[in-house]
Each structure stands twice: as structure tokens, then as C-alpha cells.
CHARMM internal coordinates of N, CA and C (Angstrom, degrees):
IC EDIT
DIST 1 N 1 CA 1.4654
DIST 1 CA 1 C 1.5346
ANGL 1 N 1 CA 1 C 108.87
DIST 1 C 2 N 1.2274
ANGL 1 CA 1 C 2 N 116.70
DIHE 1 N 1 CA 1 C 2 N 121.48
DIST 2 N 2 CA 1.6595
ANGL 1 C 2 N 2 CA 127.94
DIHE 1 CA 1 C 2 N 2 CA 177.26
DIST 2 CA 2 C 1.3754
ANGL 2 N 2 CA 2 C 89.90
DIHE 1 C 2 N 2 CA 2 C -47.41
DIST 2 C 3 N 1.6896
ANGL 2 CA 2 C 3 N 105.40
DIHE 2 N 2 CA 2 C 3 N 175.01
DIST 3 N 3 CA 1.5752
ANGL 2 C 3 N 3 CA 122.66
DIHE 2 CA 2 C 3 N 3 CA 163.29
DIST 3 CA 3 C 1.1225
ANGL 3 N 3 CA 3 C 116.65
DIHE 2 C 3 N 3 CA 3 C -77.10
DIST 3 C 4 N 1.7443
ANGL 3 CA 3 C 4 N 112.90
DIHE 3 N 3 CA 3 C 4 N -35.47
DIST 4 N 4 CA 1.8133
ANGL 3 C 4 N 4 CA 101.94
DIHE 3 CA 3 C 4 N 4 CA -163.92
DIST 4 CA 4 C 1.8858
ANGL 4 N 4 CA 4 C 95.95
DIHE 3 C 4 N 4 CA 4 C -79.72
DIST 4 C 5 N 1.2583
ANGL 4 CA 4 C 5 N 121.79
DIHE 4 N 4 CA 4 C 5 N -21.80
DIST 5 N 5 CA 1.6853
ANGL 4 C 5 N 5 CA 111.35
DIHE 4 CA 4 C 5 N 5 CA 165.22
DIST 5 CA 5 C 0.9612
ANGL 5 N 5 CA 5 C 110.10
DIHE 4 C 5 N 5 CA 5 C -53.58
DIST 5 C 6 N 1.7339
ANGL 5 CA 5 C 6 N 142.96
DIHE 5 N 5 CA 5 C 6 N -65.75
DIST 6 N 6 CA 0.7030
ANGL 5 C 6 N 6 CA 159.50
DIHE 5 CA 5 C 6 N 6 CA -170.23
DIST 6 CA 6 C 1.5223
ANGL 6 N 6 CA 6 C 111.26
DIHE 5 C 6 N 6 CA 6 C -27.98
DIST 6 C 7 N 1.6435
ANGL 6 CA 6 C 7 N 99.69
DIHE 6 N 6 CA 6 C 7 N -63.96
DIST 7 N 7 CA 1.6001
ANGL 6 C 7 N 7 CA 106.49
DIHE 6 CA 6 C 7 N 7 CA -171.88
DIST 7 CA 7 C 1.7259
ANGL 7 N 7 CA 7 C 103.89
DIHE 6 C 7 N 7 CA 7 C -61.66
DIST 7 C 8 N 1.1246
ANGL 7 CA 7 C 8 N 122.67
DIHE 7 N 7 CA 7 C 8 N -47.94
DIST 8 N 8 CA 1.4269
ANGL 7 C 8 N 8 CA 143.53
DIHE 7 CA 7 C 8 N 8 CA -175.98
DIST 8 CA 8 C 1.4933
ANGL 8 N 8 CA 8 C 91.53
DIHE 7 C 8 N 8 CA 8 C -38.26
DIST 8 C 9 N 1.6639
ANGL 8 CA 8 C 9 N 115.26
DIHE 8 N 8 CA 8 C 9 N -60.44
DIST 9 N 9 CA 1.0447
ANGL 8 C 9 N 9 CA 93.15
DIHE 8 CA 8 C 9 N 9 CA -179.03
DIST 9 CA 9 C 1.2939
ANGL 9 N 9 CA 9 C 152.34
DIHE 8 C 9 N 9 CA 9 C -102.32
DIST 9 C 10 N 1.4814
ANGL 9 CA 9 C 10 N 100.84
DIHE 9 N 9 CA 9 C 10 N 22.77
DIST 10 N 10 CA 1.6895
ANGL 9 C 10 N 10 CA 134.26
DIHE 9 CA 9 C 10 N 10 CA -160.74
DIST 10 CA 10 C 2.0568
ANGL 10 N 10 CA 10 C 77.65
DIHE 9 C 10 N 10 CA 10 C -98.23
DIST 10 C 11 N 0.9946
ANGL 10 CA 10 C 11 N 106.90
DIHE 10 N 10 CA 10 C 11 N -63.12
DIST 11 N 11 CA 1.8705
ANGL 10 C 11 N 11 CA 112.26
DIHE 10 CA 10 C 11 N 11 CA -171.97
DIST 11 CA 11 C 1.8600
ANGL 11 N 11 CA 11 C 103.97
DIHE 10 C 11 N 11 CA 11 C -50.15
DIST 11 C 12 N 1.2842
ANGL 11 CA 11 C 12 N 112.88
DIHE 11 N 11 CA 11 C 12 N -45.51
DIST 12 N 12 CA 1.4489
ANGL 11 C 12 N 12 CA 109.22
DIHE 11 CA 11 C 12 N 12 CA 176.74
DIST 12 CA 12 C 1.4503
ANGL 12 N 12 CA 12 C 123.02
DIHE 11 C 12 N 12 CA 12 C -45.30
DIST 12 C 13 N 1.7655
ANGL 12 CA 12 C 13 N 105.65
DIHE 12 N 12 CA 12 C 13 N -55.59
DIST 13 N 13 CA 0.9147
ANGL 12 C 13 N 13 CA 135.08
DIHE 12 CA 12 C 13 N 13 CA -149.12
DIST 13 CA 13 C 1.8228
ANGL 13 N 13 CA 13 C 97.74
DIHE 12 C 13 N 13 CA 13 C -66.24
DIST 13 C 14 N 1.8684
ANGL 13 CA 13 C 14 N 93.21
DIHE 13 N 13 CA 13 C 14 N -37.09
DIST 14 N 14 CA 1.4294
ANGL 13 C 14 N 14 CA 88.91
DIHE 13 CA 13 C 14 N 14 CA -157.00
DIST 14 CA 14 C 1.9125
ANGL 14 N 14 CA 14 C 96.76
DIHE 13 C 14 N 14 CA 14 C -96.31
DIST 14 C 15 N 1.1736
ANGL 14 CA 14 C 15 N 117.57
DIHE 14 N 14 CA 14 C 15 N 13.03
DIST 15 N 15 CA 1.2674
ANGL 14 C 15 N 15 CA 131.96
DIHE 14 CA 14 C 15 N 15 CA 161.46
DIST 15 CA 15 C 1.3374
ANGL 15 N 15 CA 15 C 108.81
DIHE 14 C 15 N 15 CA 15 C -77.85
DIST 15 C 16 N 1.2539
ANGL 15 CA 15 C 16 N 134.44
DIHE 15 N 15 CA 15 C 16 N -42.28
DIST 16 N 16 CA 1.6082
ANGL 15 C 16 N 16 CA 134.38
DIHE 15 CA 15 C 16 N 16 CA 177.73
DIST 16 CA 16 C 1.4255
ANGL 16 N 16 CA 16 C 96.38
DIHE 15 C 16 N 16 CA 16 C -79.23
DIST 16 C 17 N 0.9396
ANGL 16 CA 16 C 17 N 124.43
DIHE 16 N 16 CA 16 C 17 N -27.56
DIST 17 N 17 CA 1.5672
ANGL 16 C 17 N 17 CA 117.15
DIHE 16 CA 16 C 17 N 17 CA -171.90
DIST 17 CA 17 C 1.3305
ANGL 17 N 17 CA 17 C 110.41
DIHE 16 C 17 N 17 CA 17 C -67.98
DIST 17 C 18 N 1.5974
ANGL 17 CA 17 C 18 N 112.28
DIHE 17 N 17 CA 17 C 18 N -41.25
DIST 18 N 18 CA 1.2408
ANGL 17 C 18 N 18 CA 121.44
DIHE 17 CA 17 C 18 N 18 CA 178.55
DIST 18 CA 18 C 1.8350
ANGL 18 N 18 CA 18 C 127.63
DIHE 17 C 18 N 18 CA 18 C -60.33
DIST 18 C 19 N 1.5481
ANGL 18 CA 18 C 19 N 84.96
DIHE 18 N 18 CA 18 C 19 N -46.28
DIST 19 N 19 CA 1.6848
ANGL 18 C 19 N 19 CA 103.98
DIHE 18 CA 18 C 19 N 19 CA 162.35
DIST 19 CA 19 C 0.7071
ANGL 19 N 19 CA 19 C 121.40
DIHE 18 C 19 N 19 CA 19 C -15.78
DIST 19 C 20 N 2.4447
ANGL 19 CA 19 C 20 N 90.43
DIHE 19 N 19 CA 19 C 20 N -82.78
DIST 20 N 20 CA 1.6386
ANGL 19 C 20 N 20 CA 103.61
DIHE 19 CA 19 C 20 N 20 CA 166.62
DIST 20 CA 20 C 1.3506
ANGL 20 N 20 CA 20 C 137.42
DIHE 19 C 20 N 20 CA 20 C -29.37
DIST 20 C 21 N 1.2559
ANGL 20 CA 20 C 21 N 102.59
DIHE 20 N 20 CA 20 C 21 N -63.01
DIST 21 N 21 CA 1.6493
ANGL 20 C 21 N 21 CA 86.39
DIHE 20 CA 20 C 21 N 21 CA 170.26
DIST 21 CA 21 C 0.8260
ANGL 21 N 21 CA 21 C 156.47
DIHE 20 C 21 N 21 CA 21 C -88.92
DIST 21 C 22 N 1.7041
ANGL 21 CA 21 C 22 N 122.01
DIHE 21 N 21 CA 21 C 22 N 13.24
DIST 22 N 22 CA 1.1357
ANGL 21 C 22 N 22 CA 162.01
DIHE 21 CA 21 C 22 N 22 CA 127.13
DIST 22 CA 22 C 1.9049
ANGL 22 N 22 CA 22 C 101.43
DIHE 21 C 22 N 22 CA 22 C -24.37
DIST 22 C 23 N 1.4850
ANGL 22 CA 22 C 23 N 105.77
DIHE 22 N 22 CA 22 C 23 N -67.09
DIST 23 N 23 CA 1.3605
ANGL 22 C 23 N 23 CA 97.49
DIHE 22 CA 22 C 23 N 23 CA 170.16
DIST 23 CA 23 C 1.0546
ANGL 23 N 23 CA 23 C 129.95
DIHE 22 C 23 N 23 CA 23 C -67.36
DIST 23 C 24 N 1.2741
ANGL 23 CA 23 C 24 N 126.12
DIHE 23 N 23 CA 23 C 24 N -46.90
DIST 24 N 24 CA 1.4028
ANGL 23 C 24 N 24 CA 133.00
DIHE 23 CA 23 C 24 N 24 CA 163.76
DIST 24 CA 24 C 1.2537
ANGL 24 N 24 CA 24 C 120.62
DIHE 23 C 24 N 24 CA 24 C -36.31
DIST 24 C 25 N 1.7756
ANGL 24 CA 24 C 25 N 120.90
DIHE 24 N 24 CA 24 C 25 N -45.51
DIST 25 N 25 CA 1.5286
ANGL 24 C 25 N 25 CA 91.36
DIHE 24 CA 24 C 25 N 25 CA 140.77
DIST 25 CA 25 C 1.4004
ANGL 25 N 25 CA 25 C 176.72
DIHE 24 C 25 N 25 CA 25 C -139.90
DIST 25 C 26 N 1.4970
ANGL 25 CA 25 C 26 N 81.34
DIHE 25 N 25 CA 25 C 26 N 62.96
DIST 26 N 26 CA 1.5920
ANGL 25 C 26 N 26 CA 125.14
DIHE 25 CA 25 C 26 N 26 CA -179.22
DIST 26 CA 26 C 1.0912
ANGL 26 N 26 CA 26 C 93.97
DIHE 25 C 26 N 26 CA 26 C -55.01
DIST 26 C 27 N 1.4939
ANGL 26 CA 26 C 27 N 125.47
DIHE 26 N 26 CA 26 C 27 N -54.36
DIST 27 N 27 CA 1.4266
ANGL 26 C 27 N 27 CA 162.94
DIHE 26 CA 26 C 27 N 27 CA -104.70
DIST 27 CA 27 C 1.4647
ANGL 27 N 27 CA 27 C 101.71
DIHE 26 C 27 N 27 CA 27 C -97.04
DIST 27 C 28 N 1.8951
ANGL 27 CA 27 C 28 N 120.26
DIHE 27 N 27 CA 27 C 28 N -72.35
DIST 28 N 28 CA 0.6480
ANGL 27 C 28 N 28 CA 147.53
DIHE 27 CA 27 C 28 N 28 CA 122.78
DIST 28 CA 28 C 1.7638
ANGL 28 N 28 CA 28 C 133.41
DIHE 27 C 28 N 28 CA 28 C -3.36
DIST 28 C 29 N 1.1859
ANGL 28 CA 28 C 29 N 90.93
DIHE 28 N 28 CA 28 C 29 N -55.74
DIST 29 N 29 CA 1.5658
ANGL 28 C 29 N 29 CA 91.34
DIHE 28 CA 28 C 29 N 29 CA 178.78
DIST 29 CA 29 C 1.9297
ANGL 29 N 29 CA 29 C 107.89
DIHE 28 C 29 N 29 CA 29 C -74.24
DIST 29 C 30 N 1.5542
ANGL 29 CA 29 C 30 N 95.57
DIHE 29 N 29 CA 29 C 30 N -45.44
DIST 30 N 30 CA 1.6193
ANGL 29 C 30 N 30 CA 80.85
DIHE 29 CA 29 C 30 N 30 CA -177.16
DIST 30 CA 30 C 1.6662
ANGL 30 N 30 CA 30 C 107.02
DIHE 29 C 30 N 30 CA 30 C -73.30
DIST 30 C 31 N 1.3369
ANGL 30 CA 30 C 31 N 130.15
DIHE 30 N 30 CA 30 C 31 N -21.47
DIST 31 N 31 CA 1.4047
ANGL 30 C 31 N 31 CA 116.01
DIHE 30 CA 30 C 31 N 31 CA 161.65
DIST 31 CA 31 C 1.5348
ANGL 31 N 31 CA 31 C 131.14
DIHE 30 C 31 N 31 CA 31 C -32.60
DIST 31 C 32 N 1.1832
ANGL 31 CA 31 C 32 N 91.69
DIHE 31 N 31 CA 31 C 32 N -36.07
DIST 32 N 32 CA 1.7384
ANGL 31 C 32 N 32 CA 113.58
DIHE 31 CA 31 C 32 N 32 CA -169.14
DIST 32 CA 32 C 1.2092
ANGL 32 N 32 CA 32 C 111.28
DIHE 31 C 32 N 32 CA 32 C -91.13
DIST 32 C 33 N 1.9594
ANGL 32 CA 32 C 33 N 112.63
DIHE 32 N 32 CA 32 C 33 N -23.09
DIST 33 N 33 CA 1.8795
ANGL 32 C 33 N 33 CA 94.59
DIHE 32 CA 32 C 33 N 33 CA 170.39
DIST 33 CA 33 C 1.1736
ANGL 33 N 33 CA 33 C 120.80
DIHE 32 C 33 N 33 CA 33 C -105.72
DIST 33 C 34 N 1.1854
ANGL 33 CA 33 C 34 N 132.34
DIHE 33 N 33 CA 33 C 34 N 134.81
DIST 34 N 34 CA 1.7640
ANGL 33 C 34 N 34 CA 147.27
DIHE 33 CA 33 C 34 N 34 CA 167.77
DIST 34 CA 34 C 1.0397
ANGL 34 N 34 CA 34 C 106.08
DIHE 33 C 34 N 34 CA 34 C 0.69
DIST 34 C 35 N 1.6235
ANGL 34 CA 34 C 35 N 122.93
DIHE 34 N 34 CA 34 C 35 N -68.42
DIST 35 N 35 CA 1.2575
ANGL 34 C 35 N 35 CA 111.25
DIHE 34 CA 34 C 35 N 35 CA -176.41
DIST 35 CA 35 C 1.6920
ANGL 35 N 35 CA 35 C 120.96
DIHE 34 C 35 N 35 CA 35 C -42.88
DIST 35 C 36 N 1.4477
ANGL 35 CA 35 C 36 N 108.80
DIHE 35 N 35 CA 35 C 36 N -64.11
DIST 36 N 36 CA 1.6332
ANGL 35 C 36 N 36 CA 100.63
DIHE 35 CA 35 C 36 N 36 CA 177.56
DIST 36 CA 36 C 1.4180
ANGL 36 N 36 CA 36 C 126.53
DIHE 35 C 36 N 36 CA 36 C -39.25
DIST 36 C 37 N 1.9752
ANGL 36 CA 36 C 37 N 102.17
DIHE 36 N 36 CA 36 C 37 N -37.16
DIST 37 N 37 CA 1.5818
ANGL 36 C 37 N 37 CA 85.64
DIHE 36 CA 36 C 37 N 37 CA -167.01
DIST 37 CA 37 C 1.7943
ANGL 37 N 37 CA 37 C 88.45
DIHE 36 C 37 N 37 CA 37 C -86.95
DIST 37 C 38 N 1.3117
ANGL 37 CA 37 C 38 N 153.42
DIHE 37 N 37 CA 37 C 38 N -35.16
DIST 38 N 38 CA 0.8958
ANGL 37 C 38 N 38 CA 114.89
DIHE 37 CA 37 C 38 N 38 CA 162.89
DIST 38 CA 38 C 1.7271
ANGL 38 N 38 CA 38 C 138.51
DIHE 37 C 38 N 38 CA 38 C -45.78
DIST 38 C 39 N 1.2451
ANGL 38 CA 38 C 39 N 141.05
DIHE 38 N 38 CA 38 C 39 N -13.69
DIST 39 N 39 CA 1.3069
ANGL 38 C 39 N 39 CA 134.37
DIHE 38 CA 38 C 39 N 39 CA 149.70
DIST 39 CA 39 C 1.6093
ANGL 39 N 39 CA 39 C 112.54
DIHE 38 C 39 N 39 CA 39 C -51.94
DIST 39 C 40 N 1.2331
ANGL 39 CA 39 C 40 N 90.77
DIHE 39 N 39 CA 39 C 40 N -34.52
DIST 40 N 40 CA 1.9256
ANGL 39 C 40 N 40 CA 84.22
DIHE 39 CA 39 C 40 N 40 CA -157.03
DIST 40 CA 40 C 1.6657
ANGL 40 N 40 CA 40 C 94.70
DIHE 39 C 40 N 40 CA 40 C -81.42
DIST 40 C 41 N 1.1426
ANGL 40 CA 40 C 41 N 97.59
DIHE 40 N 40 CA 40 C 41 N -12.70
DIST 41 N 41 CA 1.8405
ANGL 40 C 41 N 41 CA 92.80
DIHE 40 CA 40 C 41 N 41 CA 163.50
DIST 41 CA 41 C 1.8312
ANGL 41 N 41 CA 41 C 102.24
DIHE 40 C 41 N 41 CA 41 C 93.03
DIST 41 C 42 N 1.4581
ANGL 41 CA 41 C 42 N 112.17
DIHE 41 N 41 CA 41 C 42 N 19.27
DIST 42 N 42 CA 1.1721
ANGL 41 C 42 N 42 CA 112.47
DIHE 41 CA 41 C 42 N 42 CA -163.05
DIST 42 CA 42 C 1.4233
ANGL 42 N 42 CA 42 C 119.81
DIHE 41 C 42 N 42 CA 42 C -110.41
DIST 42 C 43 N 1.4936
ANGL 42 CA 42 C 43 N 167.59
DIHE 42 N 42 CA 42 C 43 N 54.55
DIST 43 N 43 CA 1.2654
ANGL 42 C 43 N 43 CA 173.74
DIHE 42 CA 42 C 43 N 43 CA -10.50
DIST 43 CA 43 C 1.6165
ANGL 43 N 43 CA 43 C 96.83
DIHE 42 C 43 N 43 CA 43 C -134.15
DIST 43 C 44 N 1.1229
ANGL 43 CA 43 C 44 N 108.78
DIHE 43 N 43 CA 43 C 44 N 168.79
DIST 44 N 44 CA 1.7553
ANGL 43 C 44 N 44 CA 107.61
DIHE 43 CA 43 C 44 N 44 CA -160.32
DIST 44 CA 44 C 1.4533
ANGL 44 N 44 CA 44 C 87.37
DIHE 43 C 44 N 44 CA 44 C -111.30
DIST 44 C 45 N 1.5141
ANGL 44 CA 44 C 45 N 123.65
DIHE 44 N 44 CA 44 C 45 N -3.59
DIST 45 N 45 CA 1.0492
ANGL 44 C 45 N 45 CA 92.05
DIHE 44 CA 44 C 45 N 45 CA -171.82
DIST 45 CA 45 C 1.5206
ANGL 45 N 45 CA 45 C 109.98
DIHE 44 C 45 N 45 CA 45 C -149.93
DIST 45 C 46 N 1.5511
ANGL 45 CA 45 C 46 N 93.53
DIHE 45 N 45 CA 45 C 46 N 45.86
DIST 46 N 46 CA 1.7601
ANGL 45 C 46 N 46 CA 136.14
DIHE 45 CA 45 C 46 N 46 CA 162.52
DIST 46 CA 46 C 1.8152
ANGL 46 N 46 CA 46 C 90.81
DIHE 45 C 46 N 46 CA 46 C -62.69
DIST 46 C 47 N 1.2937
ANGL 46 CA 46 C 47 N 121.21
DIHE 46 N 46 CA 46 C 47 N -39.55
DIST 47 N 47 CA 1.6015
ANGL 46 C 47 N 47 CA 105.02
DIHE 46 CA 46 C 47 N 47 CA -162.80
DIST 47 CA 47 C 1.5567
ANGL 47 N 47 CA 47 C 108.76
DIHE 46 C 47 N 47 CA 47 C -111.06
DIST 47 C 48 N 1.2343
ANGL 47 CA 47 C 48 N 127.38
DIHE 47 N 47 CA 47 C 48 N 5.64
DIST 48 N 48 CA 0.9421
ANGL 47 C 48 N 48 CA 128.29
DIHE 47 CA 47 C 48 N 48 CA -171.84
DIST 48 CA 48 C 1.9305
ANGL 48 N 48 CA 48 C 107.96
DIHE 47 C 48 N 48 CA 48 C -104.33
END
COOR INIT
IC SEED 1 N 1 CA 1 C
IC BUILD
């Protein structure tokens, strides 16, 4: 694999990475408000 692939794909990679955790904590955050754990049908105060 050439270098300039290489970088292309070292920069992608760390673009999804970023995503990820971008979602992760999306993810997270609605875990943590009432509303979600009320959908999931789960007591508000399982975490407390």
C-alpha cells in the first residue's frame, strides 16, 4: 500500500472514530434522561 492510501486511510478511519463517539454520547446522554428510561419501561430509579 503506497503512503498517500495509507494516509487516506489512517484520516477515514479516525473520522469514524470520531462519529463513534459522537454517538456514544448521544447514546449515553439519552440513557441518563427519564424519558428514555421511561420507554424502555424501566423504573427511574433503577440508577439512583
Amino acid at each position: 500500500m503506497n503512503r498517500e492510501r495509507a494516509k487516506k486511510v489512517l484520516k477515514l478511519l479516525d473520522s469514524i472514530n470520531k462519529e463513534i463517539e459522537l454517538l456514544g454520547g448521544a447514546i449515553h446522554k439519552m440513557q441518563l434522561s427519564p424519558v428514555a428510561l421511561d420507554r424502555q419501561g424501566r423504573s427511574k430509579n433503577k440508577f439512583n
